[in-house]
C-alpha positions in Angstrom: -19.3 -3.3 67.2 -19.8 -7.1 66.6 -17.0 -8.2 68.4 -17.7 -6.2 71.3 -21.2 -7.7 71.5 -19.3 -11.3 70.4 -17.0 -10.6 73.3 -19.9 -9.5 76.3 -21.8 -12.5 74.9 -19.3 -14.9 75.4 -18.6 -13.1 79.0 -22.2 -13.5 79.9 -22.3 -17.2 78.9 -18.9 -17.8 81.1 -20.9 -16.5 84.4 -23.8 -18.7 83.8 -22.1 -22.1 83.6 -19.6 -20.9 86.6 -22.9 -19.9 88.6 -24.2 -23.2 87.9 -21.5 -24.8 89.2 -21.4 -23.3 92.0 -24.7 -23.7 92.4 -25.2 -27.9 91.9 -21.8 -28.0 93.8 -22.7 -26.1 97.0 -25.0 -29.0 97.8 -23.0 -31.4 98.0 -20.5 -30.0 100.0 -23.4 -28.7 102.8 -24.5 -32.6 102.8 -20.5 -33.8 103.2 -19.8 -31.2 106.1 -23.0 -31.5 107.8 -22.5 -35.6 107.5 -18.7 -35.3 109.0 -20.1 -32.8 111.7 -22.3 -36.0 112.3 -20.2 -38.4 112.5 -18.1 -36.1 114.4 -20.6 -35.7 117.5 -21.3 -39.4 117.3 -17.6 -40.4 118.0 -17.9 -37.5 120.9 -20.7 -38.9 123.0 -19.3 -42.5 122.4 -16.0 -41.2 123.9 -18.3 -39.3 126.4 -20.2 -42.3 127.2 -17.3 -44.8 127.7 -15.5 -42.5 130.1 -19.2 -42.0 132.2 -19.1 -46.1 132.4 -15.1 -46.7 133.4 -15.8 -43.9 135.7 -18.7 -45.5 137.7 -16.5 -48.4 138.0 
């Protein structure tokens, strides 16, 4: 019986530090795809904008 409670113990412990991981890394990869998406969109309307300009010309 000790080993089995060992064993489920250990188990539980395993899915707490893997949900924390998850958890202080989900951040950080929501702030680096939301700042490429950014920088994306920026590039865009520069693009956008030059062609507007040499087509005026």
């Amino acid at each position: 019986m000790k080993p089995a409670i060992a064993l489920a113990s250990a188990a539980q412990e395993s899915v707490q530090k893997a949900t924390k991981q998850v958890v202080e890394v989900a951040p950080g990869n929501l702030d680096a795809a939301t700042k490429g998406a950014s920088e994306v969109t920026e590039a865009a309307d520069q693009s956008v904008e030059k062609a507007a300009k040499t087509a005026k010309q």
